[in-house]
C-alpha positions in Angstrom: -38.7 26.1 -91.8 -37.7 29.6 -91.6 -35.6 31.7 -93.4 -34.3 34.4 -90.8 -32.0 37.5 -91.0 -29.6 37.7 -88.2 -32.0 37.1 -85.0 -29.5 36.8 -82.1 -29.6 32.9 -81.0 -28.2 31.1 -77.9 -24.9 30.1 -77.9 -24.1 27.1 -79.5 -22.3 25.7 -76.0 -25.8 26.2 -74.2 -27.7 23.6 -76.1 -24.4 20.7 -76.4 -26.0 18.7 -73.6 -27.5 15.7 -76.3 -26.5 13.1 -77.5 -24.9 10.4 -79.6 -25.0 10.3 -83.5 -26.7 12.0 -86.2 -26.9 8.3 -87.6 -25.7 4.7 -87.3 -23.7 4.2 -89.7 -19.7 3.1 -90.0 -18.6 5.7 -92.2 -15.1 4.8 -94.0 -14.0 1.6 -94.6 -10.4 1.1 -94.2 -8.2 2.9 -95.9 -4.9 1.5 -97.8 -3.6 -0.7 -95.1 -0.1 -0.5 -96.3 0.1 2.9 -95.3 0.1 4.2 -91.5 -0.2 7.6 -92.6 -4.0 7.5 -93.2 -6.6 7.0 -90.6 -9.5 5.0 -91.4 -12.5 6.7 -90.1 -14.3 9.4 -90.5 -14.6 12.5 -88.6 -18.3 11.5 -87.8 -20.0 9.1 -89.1 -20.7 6.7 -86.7 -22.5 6.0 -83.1 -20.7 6.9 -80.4 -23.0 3.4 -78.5 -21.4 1.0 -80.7 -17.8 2.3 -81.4 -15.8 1.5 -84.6 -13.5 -0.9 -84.3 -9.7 0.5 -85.4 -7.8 3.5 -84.3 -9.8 6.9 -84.7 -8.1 9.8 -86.2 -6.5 12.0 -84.2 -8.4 14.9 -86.2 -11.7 13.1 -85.1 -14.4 15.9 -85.6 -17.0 17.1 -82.6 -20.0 16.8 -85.1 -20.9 13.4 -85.1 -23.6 14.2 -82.3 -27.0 14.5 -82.6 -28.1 18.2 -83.8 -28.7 20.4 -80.4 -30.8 22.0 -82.9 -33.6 19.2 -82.2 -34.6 20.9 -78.9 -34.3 24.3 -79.5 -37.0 26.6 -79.1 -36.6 28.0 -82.3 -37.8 25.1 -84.8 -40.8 27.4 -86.6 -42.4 26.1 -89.6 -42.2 28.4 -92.6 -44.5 28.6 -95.6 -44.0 26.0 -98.1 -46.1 25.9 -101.5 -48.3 23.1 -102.0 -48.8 23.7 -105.8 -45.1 23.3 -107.3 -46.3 20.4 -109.0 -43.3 20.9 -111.1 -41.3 20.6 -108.2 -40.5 17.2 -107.3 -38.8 13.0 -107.9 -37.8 12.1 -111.6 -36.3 9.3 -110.5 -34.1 7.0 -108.7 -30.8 5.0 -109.7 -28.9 2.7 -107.1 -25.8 0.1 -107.6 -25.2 -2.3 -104.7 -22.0 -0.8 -104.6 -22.2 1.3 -100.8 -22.6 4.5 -99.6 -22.8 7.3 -101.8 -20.3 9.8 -100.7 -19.4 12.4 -103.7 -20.9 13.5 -107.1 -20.7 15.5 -110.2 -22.8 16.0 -113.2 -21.8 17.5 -116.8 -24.4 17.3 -119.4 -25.9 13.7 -119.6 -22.7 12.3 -117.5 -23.0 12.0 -113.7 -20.6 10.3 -111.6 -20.8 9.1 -108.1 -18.5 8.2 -105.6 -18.8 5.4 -102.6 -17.3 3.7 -99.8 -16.3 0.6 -102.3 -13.5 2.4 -104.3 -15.5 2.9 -107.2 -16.6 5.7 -109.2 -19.9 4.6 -111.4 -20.9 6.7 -114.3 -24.4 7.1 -115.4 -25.4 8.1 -119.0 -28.8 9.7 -119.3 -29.6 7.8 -115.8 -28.0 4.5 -117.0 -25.3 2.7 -116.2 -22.4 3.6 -118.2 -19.0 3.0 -117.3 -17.3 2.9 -114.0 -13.4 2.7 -112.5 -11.8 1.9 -109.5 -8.9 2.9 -107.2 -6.7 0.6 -105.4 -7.3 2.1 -102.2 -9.4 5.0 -100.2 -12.8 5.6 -100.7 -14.2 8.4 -102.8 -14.7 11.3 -100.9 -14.4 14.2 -103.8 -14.7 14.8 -107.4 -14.4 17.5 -109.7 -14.8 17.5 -113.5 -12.3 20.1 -115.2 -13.1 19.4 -119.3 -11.6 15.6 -120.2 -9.9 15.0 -116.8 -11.9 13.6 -113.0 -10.2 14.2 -110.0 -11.4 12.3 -107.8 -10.1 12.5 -103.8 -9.9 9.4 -101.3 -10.1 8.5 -97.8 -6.3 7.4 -98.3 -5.2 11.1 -98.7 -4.4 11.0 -102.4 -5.6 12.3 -105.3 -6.3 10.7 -108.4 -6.7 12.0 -112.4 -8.6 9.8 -114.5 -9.5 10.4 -118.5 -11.7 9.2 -121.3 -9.9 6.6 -123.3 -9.9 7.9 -126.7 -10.7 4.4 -128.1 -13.3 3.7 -126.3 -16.2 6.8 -124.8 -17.3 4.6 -122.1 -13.5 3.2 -120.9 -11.7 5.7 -118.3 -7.6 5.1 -117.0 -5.8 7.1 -114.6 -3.3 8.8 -115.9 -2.2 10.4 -112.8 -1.7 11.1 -109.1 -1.3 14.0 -107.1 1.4 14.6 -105.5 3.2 13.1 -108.5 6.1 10.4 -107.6 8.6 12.7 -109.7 7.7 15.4 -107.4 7.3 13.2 -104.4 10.9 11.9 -105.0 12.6 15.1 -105.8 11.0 16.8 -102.6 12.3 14.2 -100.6 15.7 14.7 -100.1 15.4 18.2 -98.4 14.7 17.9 -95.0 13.0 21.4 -95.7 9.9 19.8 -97.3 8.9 18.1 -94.3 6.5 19.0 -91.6 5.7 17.5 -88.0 2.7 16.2 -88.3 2.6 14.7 -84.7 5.7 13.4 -82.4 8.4 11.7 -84.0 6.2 11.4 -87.2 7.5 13.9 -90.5 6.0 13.9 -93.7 6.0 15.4 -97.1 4.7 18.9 -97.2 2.9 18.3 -100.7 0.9 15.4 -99.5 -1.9 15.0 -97.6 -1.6 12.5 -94.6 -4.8 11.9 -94.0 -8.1 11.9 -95.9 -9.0 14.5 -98.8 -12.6 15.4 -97.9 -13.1 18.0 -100.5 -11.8 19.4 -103.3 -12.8 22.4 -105.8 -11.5 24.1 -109.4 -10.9 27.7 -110.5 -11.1 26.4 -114.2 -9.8 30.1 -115.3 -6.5 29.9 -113.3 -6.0 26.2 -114.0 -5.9 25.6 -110.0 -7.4 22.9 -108.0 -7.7 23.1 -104.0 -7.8 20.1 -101.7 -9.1 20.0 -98.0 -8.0 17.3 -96.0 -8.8 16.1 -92.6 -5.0 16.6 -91.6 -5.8 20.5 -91.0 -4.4 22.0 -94.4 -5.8 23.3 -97.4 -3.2 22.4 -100.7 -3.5 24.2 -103.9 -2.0 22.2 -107.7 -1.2 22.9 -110.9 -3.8 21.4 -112.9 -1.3 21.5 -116.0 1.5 19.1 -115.1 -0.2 18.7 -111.2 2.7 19.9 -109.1 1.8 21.2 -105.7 2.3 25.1 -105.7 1.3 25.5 -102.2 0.8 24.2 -98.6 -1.6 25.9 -95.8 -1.7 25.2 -92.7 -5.6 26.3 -92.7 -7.8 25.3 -89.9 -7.3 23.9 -86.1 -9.3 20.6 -87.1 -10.3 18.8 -90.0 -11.2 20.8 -93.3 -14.5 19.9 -94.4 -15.3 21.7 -97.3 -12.9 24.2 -99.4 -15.0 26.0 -102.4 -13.4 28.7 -105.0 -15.6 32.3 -105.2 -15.1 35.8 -106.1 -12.3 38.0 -106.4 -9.6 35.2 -106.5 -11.2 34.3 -103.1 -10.8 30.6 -101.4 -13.2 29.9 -98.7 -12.8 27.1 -96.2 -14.9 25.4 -93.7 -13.9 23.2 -90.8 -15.2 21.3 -87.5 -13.0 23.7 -85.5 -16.1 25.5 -86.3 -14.8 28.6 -88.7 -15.0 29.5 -92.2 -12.0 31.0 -93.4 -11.7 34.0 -96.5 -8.2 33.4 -98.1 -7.3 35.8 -101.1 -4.6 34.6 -104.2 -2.3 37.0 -104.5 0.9 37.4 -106.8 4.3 36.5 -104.6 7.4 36.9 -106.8 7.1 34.5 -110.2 4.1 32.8 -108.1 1.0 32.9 -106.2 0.9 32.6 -102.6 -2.8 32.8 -100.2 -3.1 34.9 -97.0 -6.2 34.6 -94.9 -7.9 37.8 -95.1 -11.0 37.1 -92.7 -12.8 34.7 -90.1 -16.3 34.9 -91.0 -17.8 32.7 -88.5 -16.2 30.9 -84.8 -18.4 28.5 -83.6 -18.7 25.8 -80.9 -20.6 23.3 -84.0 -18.7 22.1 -87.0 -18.8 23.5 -90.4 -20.3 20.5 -92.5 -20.8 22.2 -96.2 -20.2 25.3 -98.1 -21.5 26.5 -101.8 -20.8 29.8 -103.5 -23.1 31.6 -105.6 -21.2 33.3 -108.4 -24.0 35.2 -109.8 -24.9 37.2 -107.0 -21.7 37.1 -104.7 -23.5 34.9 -101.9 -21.4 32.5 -99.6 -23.2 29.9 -97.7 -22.4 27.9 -95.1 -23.6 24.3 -93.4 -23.5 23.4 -90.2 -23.6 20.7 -87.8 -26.3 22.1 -86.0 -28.7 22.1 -88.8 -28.4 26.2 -90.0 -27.3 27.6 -93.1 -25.7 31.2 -92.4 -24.6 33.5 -95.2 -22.7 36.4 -96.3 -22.9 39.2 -98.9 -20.4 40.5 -101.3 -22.4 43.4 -101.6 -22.4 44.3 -98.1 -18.5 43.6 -97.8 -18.8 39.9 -96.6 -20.9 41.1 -93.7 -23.4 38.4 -92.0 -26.6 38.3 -93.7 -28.7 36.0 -92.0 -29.7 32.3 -90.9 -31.8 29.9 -93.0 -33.5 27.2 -90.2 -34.7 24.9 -91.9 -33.3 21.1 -90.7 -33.1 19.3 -87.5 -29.7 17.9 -88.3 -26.7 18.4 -89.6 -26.2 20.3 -93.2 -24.1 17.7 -94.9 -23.8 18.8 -98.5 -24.8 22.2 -100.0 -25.0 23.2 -104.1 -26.4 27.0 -105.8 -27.7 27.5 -108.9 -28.8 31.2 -110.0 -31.4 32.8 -107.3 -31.7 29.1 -105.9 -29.7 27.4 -103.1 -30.1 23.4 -102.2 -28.9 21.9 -98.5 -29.1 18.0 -97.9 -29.1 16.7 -94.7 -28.9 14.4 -92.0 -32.1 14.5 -91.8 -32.9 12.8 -95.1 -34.5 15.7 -96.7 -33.1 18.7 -99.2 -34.2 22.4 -98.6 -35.0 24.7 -101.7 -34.2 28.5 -101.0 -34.8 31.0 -103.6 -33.0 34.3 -102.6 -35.6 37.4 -103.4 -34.1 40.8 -103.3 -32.7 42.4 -100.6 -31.4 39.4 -99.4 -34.4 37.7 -98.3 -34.8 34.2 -98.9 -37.9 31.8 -99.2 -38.2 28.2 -98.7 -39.5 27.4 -102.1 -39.8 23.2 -101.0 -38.5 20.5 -98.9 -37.4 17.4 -101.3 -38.3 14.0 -99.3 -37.4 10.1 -100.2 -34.1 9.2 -99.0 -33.9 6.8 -96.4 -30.3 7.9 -95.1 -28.5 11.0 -94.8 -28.0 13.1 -98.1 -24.7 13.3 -98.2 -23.7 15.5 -101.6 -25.3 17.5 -103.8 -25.3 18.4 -108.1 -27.4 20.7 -109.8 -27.5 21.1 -114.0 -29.7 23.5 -115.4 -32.3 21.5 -117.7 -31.5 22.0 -120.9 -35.2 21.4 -121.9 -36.5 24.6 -119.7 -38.8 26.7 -121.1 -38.1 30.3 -121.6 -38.8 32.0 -118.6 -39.4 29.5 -116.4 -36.2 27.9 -116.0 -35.8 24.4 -114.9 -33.1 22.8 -112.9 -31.4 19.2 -112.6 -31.0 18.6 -108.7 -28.9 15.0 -108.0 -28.8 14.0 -104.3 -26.4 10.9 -103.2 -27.3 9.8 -99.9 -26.0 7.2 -97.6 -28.9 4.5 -98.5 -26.7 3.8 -101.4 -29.1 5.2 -103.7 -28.9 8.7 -106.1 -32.4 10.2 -106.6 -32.7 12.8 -109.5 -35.1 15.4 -109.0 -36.7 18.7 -111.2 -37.1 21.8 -109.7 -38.2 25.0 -111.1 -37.4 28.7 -109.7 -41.0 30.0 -110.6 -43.3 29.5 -108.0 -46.3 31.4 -106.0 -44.9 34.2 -104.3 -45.9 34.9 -100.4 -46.0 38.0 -98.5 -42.8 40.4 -98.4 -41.2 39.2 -95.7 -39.8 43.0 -94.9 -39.0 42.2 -91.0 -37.7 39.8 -89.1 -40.4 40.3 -86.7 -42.6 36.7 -86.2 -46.8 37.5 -86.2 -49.4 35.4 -87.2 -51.6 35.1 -89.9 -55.0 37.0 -88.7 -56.7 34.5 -91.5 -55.0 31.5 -90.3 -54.0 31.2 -86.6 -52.5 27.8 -87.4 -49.8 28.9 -90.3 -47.0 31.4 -89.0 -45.7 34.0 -91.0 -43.9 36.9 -91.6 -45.3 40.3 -92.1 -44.5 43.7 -92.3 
């Protein structure tokens, strides 16, 4: 593993001569079969020797091949510390309930997501309480105070609450778009959009599955991606739709709030997108403001770090590129440290975590200056990690502050791990230049 700033690399196109599927797996099941509007795979998640039965989206993605990343020539092991006992598995919970494809913590609550409908929750690593949709699996969810939005493989969105009776009983108490706003839009031909030949639909709701979704808690706004191309943005107040965007050329992926009323997208057209929120008559309205990467691979996962300004950004072939508020949003380097696909990513003060196809999860601390160490490599899954949650541990010590890292992976299990930010320090890595260690011809480093 290396953690790299900006070394030119060969173009993506050179090295797409491999292969069939960063894993096995049938992703999705079927989605609400009442509905043609919704496709029932995913854009990846299966191999391309044993097809899925059913019609593929239209949107299917280009990243469900094995990472090109495998054979390149620049797979270099980086130091990794040995001694971070504190570092490492608390423990493990699983319900024979499917994949795990979404999560989200909030003090001793954690709720997961999977390819049977249901959300579980787990109460200091218990189980809880759990609900279930009707249709489409649980691709999303986001906590905002009492209320879970959760987003599905059917393209809709739902709002769940704690029963007031009962702590552990949850109801839906809504869906977005709502049918009062669904019915009033629908008898202005204005409202619709051409989503492909001869097929219109509603420009408030998603077609096709919501893979993501993220809050800006201070301006009550919740964003959805969706594999239909557009990024929407709601009311979380009385969820009306307050805006449709037209975002990416292929399916959105990941959609994260940041800095400066900034919206950043990823999508497997292979871009991340800047958009900014501006004030447009009694309303807001986004413009794009910047491309900050074009890529032949996918963009898999993206995570904002609020503290210091950082946007990061997972890929399909296995990197984790960033960019710096500080330096105007300019590149600031590559972190190599899989051999497949980033699928999920998650920040937490100086520290930023990236699961994988590969089963494992990557530890970067960021130093100053930009530089960034691989603090540890968290092992155990036996199937791709799939999402990410991180709580700071309420029982740190001062000064060596402890965090709460859940992993949901695709082996239908959640693993809970603790991982501290203090650990042994290694040399400055002041230049990008690759020597080796004149004590240890065996272990590559950096040096100045």
């Amino acid at each position: 593993m290396v953690a790299e700033l900006s070394i030119p690399r060969p173009t993506f196109g050179a090295l797409l001569h491999t292969d069939p599927a960063i894993f096995n797996q049938d992703d999705d099941e079927t989605s609400n079969k009442t509905s043609s509007t919704s496709t029932n795979m995913s854009p990846g998640y299966y191999s391309s020797s044993t097809p899925p039965s059913g019609e593929l989206s239209p949107y299917l993605s280009p990243w469900n091949q094995l990472s090109p990343y495998t054979k390149s020539p620049w797979i270099i092991p980086s130091p990794i510390s040995h001694k971070l006992s504190n570092n490492g598995l608390i423990g493990s919970i699983a319900r024979e309930e499917g994949q795990v494809y979404s999560i989200a913590a909030s003090g001793d609550l954690l709720y997961t997501g999977s390819d049977s409908k249901n959300v579980r929750v787990w109460k200091n690593l218990k189980d809880f309480s759990g609900f279930k949709s009707n249709s489409g699996l649980v691709k999303a969810i986001v906590l905002c105070g009492e209320k879970i939005f959760t987003g599905h493989q059917d393209g809709k969105i739902r709002v769940w609450t704690i029963s007031t009776k009962n702590p552990s009983a949850y109801r839906r108490v809504g869906t977005l778009p709502t049918l009062k706003d669904y019915v009033k839009g629908s008898f202005s031909p204005k409202n619709y959009v051409e989503v492909r030949r001869h097929r219109n639909v509603l420009r408030i709701k998603h077609f096709d599955a919501v893979s993501c979704l993220s809050l800006n808690q201070d301006q009550g706004l919740l964003y959805s991606g969706s594999w239909d191309k557009t990024l929407k943005v709601w009311r979380v107040s009385d969820y009306k739709c307050l805006e449709s965007v037209n975002a990416h050329d292929d399916a959105i992926n990941s959609v994260v709030t940041g800095f400066d009323s900034l919206v950043f997208t990823g999508s497997a057209d292979g871009t991340v997108k800047v958009w900014r929120r501006e004030l447009h008559g009694r309303g807001t309205q986004h413009f794009l403001v910047q491309t900050l990467l074009k890529q032949e691979n996918a963009v898999t996962a993206l995570s904002v770090n609020q503290e210091s300004a950082v946007i990061y950004c997972g890929s399909s072939d296995g990197l984790v590129n960033f960019w710096e508020r500080q330096k105007h949003l300019s590149h600031g380097g590559v972190l190599r440290g899989h051999k497949m696909a980033v699928l999920c990513m998650a920040s937490a003060a100086n520290l930023v975590f990236s699961g994988s196809a590969d089963k494992s999860i990557c530890v970067w601390r960021r130093e100053g200056g930009g530089v960034h160490t691989c603090l540890t490599v968290l092992t155990g899954h036996g199937g791709p990690v799939k999402c990410l949650a991180v709580v700071e541990d309420q029982e740190s010590d001062e000064g060596d502050q402890r965090w709460i890292v859940y992993s949901g992976s695709l082996d239908k299990s959640v693993k809970v791990w603790g991982v501290t930010d203090n650990a042994p320090k290694w040399s400055e890595y002041r230049s990008p230049r690759l020597t080796f260690s004149s004590h240890s011809p065996n272990r590559r480093q950096y040096h100045g």
